[in-house]
DSSP file (Angstrom, degrees, kcal/mol; ACC not computed):
  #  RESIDUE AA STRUCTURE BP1 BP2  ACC     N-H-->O    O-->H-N    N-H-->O    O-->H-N    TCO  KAPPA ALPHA  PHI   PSI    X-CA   Y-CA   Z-CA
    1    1 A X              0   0    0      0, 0.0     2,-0.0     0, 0.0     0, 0.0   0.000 360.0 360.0 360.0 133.8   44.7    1.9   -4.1
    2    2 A X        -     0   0    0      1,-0.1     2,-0.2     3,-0.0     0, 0.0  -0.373 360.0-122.1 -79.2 146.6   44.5    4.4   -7.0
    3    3 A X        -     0   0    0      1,-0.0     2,-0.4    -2,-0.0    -1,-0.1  -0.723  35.6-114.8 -87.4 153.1   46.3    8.1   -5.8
    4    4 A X        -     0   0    0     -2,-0.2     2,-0.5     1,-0.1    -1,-0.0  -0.820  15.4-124.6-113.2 149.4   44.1   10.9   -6.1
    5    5 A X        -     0   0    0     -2,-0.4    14,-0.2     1,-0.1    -1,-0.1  -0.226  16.7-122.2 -27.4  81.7   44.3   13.2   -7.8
    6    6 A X        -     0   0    0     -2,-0.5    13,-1.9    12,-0.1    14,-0.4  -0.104  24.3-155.7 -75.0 171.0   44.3   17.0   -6.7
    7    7 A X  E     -A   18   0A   0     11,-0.2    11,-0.2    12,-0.1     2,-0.2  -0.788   8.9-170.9-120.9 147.6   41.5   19.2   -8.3
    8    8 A X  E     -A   17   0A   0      9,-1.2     9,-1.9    -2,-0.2     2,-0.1  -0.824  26.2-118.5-136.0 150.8   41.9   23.3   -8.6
    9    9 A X  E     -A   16   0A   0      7,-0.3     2,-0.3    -2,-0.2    38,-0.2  -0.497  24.1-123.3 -76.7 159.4   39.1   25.7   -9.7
   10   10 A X     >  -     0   0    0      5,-1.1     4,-1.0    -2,-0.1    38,-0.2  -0.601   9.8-152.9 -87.1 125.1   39.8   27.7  -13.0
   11   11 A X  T  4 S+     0   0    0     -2,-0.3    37,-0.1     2,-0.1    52,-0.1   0.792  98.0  56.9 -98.0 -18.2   39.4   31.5  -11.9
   12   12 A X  T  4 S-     0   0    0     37,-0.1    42,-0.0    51,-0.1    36,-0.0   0.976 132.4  -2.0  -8.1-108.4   38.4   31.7  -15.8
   13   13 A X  T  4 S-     0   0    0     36,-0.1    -2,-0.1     1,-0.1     3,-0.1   0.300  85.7-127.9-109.0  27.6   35.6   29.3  -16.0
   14   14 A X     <  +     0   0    0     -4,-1.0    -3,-0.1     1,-0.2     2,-0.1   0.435  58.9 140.4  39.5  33.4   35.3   27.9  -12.5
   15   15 A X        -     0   0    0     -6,-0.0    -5,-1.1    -7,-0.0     2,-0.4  -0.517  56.0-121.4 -79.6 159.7   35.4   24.2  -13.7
   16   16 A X  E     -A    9   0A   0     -7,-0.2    -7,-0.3    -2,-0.1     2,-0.3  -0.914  41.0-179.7 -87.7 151.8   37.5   22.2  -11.2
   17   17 A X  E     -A    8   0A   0     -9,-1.9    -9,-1.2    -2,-0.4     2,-0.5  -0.669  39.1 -86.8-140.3 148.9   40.2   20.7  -12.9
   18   18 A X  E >   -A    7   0A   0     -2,-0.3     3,-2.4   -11,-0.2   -11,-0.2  -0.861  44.8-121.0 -78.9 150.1   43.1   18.5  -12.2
   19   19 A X  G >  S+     0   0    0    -13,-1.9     3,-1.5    -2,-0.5   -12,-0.1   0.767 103.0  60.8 -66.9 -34.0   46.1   21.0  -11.0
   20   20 A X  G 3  S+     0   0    0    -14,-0.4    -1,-0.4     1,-0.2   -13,-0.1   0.513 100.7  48.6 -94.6  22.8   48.4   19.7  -14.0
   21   21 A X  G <  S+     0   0    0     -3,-2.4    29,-0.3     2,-0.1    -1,-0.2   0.162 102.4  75.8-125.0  38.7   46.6   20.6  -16.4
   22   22 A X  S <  S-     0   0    0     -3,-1.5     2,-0.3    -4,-0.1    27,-0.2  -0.823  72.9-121.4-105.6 147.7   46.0   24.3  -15.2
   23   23 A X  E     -B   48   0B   0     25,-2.8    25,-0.7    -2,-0.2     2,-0.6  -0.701  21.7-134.4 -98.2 174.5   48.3   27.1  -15.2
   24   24 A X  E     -BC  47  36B   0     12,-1.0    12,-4.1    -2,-0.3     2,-0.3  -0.942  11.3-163.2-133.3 122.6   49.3   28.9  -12.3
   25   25 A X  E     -BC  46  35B   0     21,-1.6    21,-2.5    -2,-0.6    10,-0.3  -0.761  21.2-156.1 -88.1 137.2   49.6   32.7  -11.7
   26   26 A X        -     0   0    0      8,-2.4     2,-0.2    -2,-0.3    19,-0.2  -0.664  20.4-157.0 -95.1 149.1   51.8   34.0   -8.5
   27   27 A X        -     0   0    0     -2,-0.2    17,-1.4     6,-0.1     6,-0.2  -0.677  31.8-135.4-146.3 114.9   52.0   36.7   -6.4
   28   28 A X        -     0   0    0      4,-0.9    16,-0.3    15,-0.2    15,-0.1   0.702  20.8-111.0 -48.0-167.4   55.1   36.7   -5.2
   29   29 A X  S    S+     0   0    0     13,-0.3    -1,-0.1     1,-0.1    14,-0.1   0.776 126.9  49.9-104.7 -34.6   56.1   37.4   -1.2
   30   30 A X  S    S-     0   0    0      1,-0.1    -1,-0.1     2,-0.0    -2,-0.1   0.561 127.5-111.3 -91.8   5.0   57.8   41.1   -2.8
   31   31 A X        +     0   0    0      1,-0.3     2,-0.2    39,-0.0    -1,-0.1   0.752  65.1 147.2  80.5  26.8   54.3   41.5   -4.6
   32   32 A X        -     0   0    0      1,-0.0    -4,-0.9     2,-0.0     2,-0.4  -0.590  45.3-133.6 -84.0 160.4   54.8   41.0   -8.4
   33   33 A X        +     0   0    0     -6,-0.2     2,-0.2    -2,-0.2    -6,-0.1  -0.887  43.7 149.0-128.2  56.6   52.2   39.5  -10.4
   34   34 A X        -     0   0    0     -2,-0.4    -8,-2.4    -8,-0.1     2,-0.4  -0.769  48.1-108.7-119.5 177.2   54.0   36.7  -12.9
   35   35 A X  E     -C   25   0B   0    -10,-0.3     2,-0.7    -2,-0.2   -10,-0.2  -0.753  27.1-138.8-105.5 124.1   52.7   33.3  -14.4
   36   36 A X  E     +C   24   0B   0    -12,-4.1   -12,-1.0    -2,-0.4     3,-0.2  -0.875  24.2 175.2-100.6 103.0   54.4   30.0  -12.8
   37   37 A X  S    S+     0   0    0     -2,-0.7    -1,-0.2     1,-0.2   -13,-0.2   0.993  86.5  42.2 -43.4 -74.7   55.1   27.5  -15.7
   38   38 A X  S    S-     0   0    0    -15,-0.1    -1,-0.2     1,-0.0    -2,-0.1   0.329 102.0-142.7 -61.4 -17.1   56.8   25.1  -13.4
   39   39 A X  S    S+     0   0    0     -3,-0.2   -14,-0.0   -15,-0.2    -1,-0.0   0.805  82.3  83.2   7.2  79.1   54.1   25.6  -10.5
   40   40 A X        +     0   0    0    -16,-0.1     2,-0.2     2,-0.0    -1,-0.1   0.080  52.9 121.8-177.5  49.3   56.1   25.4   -8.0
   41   41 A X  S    S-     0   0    0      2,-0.1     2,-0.6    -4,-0.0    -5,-0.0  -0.270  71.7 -90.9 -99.9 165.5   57.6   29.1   -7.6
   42   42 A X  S    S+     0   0    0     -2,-0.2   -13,-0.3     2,-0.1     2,-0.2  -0.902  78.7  58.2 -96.1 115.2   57.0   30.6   -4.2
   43   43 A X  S    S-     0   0    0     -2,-0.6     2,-0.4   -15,-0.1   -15,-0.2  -0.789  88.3 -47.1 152.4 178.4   54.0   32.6   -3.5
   44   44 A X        -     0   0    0    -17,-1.4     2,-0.2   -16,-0.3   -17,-0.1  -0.487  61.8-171.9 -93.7 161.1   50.5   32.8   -3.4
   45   45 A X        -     0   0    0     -2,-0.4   -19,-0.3   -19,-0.2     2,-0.3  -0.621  22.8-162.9-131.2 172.5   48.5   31.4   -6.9
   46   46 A X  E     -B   25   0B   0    -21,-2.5   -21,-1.6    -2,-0.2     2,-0.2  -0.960  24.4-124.1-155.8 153.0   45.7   31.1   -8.5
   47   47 A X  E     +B   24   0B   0     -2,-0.3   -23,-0.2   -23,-0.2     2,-0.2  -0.819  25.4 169.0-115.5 157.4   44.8   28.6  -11.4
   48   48 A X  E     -B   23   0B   0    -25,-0.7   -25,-2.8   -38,-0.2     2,-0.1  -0.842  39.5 -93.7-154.6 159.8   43.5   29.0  -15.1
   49   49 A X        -     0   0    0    -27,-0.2     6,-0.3    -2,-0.2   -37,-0.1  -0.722  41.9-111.3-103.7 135.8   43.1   26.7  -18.2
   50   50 A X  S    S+     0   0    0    -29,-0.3    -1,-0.1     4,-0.1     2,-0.1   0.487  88.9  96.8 -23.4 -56.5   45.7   27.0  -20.3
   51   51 A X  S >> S-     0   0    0      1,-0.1     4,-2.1     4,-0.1     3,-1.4  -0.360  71.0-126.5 -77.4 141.7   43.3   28.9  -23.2
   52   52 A X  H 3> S+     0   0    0      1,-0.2     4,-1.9     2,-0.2    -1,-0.1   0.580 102.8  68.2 -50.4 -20.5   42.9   32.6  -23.8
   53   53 A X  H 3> S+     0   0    0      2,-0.2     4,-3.2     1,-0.1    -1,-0.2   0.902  99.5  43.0 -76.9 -28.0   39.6   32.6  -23.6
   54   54 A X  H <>>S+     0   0    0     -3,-1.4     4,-6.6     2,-0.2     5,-0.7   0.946 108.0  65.3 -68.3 -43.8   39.3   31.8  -19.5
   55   55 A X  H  X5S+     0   0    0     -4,-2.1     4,-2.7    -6,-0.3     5,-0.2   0.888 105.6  50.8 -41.3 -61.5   42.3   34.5  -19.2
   56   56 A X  H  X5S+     0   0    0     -4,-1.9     4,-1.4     1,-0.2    -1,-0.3   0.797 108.6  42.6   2.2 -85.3   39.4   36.6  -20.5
   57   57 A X  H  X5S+     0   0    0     -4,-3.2     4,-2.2     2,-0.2     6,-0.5   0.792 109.5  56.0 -74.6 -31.0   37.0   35.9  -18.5
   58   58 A X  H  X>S+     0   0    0     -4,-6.6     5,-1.9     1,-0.2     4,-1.9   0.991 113.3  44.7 -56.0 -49.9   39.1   36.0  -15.2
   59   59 A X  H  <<S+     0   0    0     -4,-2.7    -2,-0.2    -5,-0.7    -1,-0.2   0.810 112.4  50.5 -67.3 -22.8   40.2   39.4  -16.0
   60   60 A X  H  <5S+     0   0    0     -4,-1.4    -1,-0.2    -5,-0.2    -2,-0.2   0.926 119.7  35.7 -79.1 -38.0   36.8   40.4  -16.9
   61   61 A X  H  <5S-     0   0    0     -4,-2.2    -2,-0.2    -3,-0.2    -1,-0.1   0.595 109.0-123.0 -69.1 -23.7   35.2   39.1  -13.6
   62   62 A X  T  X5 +     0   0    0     -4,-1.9     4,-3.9    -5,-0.3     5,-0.3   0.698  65.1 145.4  67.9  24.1   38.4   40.1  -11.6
   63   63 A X  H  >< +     0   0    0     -5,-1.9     4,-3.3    -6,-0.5    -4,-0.1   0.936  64.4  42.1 -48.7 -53.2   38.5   36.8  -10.7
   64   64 A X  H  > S+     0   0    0     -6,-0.2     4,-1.6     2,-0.2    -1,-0.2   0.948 107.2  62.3 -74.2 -43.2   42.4   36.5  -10.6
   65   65 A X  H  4>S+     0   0    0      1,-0.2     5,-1.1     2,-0.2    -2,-0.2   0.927 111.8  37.8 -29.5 -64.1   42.5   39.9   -8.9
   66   66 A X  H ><5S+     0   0    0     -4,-3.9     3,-1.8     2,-0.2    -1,-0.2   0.931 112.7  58.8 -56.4 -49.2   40.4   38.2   -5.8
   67   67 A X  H 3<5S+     0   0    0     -4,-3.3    -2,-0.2    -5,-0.3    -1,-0.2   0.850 114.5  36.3 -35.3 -61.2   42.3   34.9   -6.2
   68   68 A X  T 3<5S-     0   0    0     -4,-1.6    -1,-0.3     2,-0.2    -2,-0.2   0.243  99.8-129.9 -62.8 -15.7   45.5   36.8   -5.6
   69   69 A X  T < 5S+     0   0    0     -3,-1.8     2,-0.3     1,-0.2    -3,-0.2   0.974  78.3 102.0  55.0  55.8   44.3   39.5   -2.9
   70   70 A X  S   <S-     0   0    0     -5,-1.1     2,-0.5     2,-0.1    -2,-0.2  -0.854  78.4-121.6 179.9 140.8   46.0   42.1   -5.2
   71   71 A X        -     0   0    0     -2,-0.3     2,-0.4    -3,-0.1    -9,-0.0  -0.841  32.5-148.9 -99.7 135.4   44.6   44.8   -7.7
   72   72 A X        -     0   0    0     -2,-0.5    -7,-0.1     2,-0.0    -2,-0.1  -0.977  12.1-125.5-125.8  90.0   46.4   43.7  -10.8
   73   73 A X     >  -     0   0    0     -2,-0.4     4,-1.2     1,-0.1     5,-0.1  -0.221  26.7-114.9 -66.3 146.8   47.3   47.1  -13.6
   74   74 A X  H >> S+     0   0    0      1,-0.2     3,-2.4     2,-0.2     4,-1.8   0.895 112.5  63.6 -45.7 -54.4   46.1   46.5  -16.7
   75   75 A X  H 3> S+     0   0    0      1,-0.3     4,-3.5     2,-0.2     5,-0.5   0.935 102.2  55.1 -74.9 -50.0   49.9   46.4  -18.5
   76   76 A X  H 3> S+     0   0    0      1,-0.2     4,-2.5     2,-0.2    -1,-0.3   0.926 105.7  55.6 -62.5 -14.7   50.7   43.0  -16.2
   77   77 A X  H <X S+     0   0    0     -3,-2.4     4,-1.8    -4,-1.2    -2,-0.2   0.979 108.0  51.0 -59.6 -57.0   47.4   41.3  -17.7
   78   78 A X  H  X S+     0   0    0     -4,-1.8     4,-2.1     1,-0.2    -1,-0.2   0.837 105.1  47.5 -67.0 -26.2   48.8   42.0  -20.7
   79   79 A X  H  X S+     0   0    0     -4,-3.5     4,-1.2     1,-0.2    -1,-0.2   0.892 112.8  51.8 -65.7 -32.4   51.9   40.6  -20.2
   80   80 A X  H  < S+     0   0    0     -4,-2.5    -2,-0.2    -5,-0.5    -1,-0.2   0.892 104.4  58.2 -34.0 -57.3   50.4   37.6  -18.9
   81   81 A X  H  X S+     0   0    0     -4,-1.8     4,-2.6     3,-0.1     5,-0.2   0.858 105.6  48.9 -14.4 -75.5   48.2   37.5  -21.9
   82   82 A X  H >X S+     0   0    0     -4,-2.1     3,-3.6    -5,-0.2     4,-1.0   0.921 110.7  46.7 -47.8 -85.7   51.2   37.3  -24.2
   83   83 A X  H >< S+     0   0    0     -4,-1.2     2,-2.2     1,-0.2     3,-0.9   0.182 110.2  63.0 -42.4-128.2   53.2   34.3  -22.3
   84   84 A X  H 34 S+     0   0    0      1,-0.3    -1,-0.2     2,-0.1    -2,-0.2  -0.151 107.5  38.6  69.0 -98.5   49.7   32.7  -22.3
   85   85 A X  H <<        0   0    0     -3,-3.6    -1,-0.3    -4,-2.6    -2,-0.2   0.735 360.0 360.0 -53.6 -42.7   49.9   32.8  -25.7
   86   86 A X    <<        0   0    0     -4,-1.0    -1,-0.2    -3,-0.9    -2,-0.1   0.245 360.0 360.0 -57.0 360.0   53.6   31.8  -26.1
């Protein structure tokens, strides 16, 4: 019997996905706001594909904001943004 797979929505473009090939935003237990390479940091997360453009659209929808339970200042989108990019 084949293992399945687990699925996460995109807070981007609300596809489901499978979980490794999403990235994963944190917000940590002391209430920072970083991007979990490794997914498997402590805190609570929220997924997005990999591409700039969903980062976009979460942040324009506030998607990741809700995800996270946490109003999110512009300047840490943008460092997100960058690694992102990186």
């Amino acid at each position: 019997m084949a293992k399945q797979i687990p699925l996460r929505q995109c807070t981007g473009c609300r596809q489901m996905m499978p979980k490794n090939e999403l990235v994963r935003v944190i917000r940590t237990p002391e209430g920072e706001v970083k991007l979990d390479k490794t997914g498997k940091m402590n805190g609570r997360g929220a997924y997005m594909c990999s591409n700039i453009n969903c980062f976009n659209q979460a942040v324009k929808s506030k998607g990741l904001s809700r995800a996270l339970k946490i109003d999110i200042p512009e300047d840490i989108y943008e460092a997100i943004g960058k690694e992102l990019i990186d």
